[in-house]
N, C-alpha and C positions, 0 to 999 in steps of 0.2 A: 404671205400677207405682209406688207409693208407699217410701219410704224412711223404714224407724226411725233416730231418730237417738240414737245412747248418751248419756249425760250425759257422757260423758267428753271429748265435739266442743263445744268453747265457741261462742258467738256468735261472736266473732271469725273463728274458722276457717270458719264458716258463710260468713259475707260475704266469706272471701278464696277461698273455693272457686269459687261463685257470680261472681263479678269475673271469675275467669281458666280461664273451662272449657273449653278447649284444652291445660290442664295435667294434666289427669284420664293417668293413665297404666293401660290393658287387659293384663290377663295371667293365668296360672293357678299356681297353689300348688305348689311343688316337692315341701316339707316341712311341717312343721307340727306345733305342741308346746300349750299351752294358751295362751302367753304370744307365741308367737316364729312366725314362717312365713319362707320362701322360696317367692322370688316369679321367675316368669321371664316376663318382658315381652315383650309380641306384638312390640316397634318392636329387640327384641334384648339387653336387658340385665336382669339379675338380682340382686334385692336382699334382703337380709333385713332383714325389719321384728319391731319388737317394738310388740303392739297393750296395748290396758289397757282390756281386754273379753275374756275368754275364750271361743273358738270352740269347744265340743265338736265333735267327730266331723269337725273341715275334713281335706275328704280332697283327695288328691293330683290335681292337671288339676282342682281345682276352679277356676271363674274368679272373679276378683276386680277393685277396682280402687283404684288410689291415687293418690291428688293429692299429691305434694309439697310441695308451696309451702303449703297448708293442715294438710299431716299427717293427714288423713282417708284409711281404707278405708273400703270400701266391699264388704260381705262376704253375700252374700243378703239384699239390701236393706238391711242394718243397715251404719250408718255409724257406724266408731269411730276413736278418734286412734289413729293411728301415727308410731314414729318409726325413721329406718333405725336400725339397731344399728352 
């Protein structure tokens, strides 16, 4: 499956995703606002991110994925920066 990439993911974060993908962290949408989600993670912990790409219609148990260390989700293929809030 192919992955859109926002303009909002620089090059940089590309290359530090890529470097450490063991860091990718799996889970599904708690909440979710245009700007904002809650995330609760397969490995146990729950986070709220603020993205800078608006997701119409993310609904609840949807799955997603996020890298840390890079600041990219990863939201039905489309990769945008995030940052925890």
């Amino acid at each position: 499956m192919s992955r859109t990439i926002s303009s909002t993911v620089l090059p940089i974060q590309q290359v530090m995703a890529g470097a450490t993908p063991t860091a990718w962290r799996d889970g599904v949408v708690l909440e979710a606002s245009d700007r904002e989600l809650s995330v609760a993670f397969l490995d146990g912990g729950v986070m709220r991110l603020q993205t800078f790409d608006a997701f119409a219609g993310l609904s609840v148990g949807e799955p997603v994925a996020f890298h840390p260390v890079a600041e990219i989700l990863d939201v039905r293929s489309v990769a945008t920066t995030a940052r925890v809030v």
